[in-house]
C-alpha positions in Angstrom: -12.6 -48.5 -29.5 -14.3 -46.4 -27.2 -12.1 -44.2 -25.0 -13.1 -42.9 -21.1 -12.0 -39.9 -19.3 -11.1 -40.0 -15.7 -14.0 -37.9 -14.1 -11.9 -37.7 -10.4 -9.0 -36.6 -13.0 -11.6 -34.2 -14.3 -12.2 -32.8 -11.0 -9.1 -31.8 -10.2 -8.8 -30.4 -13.5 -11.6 -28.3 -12.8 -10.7 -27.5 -9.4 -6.9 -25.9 -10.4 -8.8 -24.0 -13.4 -11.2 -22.3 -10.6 -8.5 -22.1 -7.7 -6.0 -20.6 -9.8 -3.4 -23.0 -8.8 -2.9 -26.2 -7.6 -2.3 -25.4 -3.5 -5.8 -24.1 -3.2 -7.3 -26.7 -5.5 -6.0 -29.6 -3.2 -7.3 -28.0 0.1 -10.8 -28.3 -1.3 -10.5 -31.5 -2.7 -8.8 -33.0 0.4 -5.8 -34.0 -1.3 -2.4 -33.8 -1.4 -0.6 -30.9 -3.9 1.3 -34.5 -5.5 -1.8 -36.5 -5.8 -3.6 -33.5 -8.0 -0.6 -33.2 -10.0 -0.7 -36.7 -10.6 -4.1 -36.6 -12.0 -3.5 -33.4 -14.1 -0.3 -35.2 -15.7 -2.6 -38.4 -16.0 -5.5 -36.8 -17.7 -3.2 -34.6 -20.4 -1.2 -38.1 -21.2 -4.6 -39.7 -22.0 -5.9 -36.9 -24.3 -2.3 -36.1 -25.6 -2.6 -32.4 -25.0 -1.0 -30.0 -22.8 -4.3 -28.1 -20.9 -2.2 -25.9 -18.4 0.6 -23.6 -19.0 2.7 -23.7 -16.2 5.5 -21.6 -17.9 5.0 -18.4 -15.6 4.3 -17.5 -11.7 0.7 -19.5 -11.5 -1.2 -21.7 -13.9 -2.5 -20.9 -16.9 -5.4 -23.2 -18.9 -4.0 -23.8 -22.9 -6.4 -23.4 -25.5 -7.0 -27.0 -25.2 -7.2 -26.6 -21.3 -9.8 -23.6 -21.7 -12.3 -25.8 -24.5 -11.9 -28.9 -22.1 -13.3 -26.6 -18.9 -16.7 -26.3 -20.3 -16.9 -29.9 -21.0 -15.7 -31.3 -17.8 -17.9 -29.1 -15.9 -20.7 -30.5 -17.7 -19.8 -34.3 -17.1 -19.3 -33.8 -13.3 -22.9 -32.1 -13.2 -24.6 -34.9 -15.1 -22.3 -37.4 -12.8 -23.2 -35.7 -9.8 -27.2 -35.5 -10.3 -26.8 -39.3 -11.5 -25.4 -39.9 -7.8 -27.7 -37.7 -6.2 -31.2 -39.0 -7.7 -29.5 -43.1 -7.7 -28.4 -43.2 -4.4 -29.9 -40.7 -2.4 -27.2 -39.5 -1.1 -26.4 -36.0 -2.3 -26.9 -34.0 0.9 -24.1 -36.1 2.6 -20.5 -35.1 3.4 -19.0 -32.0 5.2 -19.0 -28.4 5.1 -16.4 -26.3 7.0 -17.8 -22.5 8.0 -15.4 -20.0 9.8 -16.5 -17.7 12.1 -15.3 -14.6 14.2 -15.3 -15.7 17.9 -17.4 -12.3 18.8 -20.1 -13.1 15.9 -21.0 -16.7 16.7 -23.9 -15.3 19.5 -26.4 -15.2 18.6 -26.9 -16.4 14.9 -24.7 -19.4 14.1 -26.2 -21.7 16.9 -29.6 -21.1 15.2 -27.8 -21.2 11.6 -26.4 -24.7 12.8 -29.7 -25.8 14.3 -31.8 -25.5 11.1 -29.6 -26.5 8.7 -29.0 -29.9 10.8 -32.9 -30.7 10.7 -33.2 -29.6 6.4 -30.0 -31.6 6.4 -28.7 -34.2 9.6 -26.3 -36.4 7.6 -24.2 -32.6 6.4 -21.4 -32.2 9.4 -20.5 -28.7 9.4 -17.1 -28.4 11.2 -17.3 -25.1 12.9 -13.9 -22.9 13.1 -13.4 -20.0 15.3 -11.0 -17.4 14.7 -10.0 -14.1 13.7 -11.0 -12.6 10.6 -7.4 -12.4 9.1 -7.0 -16.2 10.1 -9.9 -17.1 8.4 -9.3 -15.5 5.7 -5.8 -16.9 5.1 -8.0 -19.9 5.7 -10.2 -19.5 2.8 -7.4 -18.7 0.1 -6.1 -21.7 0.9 -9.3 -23.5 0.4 -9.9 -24.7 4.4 -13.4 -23.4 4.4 -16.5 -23.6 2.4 -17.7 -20.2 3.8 -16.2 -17.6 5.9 -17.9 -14.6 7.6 -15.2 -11.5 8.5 -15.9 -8.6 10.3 -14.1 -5.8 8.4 -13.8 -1.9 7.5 -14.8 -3.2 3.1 -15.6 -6.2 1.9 -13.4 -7.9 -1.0 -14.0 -9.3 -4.5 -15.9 -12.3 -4.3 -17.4 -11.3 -0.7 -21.1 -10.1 0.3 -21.9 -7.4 2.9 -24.6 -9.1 5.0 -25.0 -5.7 7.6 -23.2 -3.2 9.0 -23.5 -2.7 12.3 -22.2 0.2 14.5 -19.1 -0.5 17.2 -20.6 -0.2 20.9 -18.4 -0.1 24.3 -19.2 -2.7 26.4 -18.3 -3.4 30.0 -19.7 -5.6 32.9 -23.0 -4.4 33.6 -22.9 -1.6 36.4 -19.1 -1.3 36.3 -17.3 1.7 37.0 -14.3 0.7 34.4 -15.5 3.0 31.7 -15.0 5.8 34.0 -11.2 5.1 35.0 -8.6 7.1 33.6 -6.3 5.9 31.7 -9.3 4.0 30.2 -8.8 0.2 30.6 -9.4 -1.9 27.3 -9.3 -5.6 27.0 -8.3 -6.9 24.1 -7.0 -10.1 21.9 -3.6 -9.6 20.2 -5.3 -9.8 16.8 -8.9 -8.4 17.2 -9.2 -5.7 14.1 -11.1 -3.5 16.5 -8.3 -2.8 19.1 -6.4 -0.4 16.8 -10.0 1.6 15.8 -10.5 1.9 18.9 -7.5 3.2 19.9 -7.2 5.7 17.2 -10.8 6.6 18.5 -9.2 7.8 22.2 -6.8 9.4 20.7 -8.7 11.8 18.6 -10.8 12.4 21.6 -7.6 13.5 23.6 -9.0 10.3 26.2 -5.5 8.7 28.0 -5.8 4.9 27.8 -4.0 1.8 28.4 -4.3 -1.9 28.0 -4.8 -3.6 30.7 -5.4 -6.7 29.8 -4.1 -8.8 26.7 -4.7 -12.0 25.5 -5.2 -15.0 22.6 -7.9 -16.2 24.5 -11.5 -14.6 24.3 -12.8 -16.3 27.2 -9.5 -14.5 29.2 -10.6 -10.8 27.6 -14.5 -11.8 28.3 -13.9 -12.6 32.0 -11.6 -9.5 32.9 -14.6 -7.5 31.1 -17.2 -9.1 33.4 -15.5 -8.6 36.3 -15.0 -4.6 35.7 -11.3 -4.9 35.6 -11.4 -3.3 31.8 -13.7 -2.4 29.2 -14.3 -4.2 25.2 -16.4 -2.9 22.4 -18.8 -5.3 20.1 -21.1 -5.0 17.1 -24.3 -3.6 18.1 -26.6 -6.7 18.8 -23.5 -9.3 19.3 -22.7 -8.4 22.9 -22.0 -11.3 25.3 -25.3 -11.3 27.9 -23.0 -11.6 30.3 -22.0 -8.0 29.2 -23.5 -4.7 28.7 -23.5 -1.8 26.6 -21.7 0.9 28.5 -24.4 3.9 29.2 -21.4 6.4 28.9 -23.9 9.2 27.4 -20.3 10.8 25.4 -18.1 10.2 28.2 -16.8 7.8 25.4 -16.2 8.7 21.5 -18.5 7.0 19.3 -16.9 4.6 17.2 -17.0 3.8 13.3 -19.4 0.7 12.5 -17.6 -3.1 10.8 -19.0 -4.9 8.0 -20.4 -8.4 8.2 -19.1 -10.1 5.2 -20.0 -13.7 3.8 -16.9 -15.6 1.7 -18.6 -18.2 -0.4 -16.1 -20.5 -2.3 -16.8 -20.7 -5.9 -15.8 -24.2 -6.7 -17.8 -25.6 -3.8 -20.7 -23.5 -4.2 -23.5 -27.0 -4.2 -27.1 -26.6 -3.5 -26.1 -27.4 0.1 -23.4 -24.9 0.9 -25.6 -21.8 -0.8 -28.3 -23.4 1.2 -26.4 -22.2 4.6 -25.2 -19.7 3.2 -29.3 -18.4 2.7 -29.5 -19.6 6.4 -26.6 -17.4 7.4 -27.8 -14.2 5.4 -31.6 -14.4 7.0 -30.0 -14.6 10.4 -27.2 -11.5 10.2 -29.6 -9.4 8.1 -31.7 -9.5 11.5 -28.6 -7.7 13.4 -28.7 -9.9 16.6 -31.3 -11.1 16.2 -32.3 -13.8 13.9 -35.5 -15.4 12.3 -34.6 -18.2 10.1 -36.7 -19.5 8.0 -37.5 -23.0 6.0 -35.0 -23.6 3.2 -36.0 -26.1 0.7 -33.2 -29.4 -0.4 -32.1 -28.3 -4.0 
């Protein structure tokens, strides 16, 4: 008699051989750590073979586990493109991107406009953060895709631009001309310490006048000349300006723009956006997106 495998079994198999472990696996599939467990321990009882060695630190796929892989990935495509052609459906669902707060303006609104008209029943949920956040994010598999802004780029990551550091302040301010220099920054902005480091070198006294969680709180003391920020080049708030300080100020190393794509959720939708969000940062500030076609 004819014997079935558990395809959502399958997928979670497939997941924890990808993910490295069962933690991250979950988080992608939206499940609890017990419920993939359960369908891991259900899918080796049905075959009678052990597929994952969980005898050291992380998880390892068995001989058995490692043959199985390239068949189960083949099912769940052919299961997937049955769905997709049958029921029309295949570009629904949700895709969570994380992004800096200072690199949302001015590319994701346009990212986010475009990819709702190739694809308006896709929510993106959009998180803010800080690149270390989002990238604890990612490992644990909260996001789909990720952009950092960072001195190198990772395994697995892409450098979409780098862009030189600026000084920014409220446009006409004196700020930049204080002494000790006034910077503005969030606790966990990766630029505060370059930019500190920066001063130093250049033997220019500074303090930091204003600290905060909140970007809104650093943007607003900024604005209103109480202190002075720095941005990529092309990122700037247009409520800010770049700081004509004509080497008053020391010039500052430039940040990488880096795209996080997970593997095990890489569908023709998500590498879709992430196309979008390559055209739009590879225009430095200003993007120019054009038509992607549904895979």
């Amino acid at each position: 008699m004819p014997r079935n495998l558990d395809l959502t079994a399958l997928r979670s198999f497939v997941a924890v051989a990808e993910a490295g472990g069962v933690t991250r696996a979950a988080g992608f599939l939206n499940l609890t750590q017990s419920a993939v467990s359960m369908q891991l321990k259900r899918l080796e009882e049905s075959l009678d073979l052990q597929l994952l060695d969980r005898s050291g630190r992380g998880i390892a796929l068995t001989a058995a586990g490692e043959q199985l892989l390239g068949y189960a990935r083949r099912m769940l495509q052919l299961n997937d493109e049955v769905y997709a052609r049958l029921t029309h459906q295949a570009f629904e669902g949700e895709v969570v991107l994380g992004v800096p707060h200072d690199i949302v303006y001015p590319a994701i609104p346009q990212v986010l406009q475009r990819f709702n008209a190739e694809y308006p029943r896709v929510k993106v949920q959009l998180l803010s953060s800080y690149t270390r956040n989002l990238k604890a994010q990612f490992a644990r598999g909260e996001c789909d895709l990720i952009l950092t802004t960072e001195d190198i780029c990772d395994a697995g990551g892409e450098t979409l631009r780098s862009l030189p550091l600026i000084w920014v302040g409220a446009p006409g301010g004196h700020a930049w001309k204080q002494r000790p220099l006034r910077l503005a920054y969030e606790h966990n902005c990766l630029f505060r310490s370059t930019v500190q480091a920066a001063l130093d070198t250049a033997g220019i006294p500074w303090e930091m006048a204003v600290e905060s969680d909140s970007t809104r709180t650093i943007e607003a003391s900024v604005s209103a000349d109480l202190a002075v920020h720095t941005s990529l080049a092309g990122m700037e708030p247009p409520y800010l300006e770049r700081i004509p300080h004509n080497g008053a100020l020391p010039e500052l190393t430039g940040k990488k723009i880096n795209l996080y794509v997970a593997e095990m959720a890489a569908t023709p939708v998500l590498q879709d956006l992430a196309g979008l969000i390559r055209q739009a940062y590879a225009k430095a500030g200003r993007p120019q997106l054009q038509a992607v076609s549904a895979s």
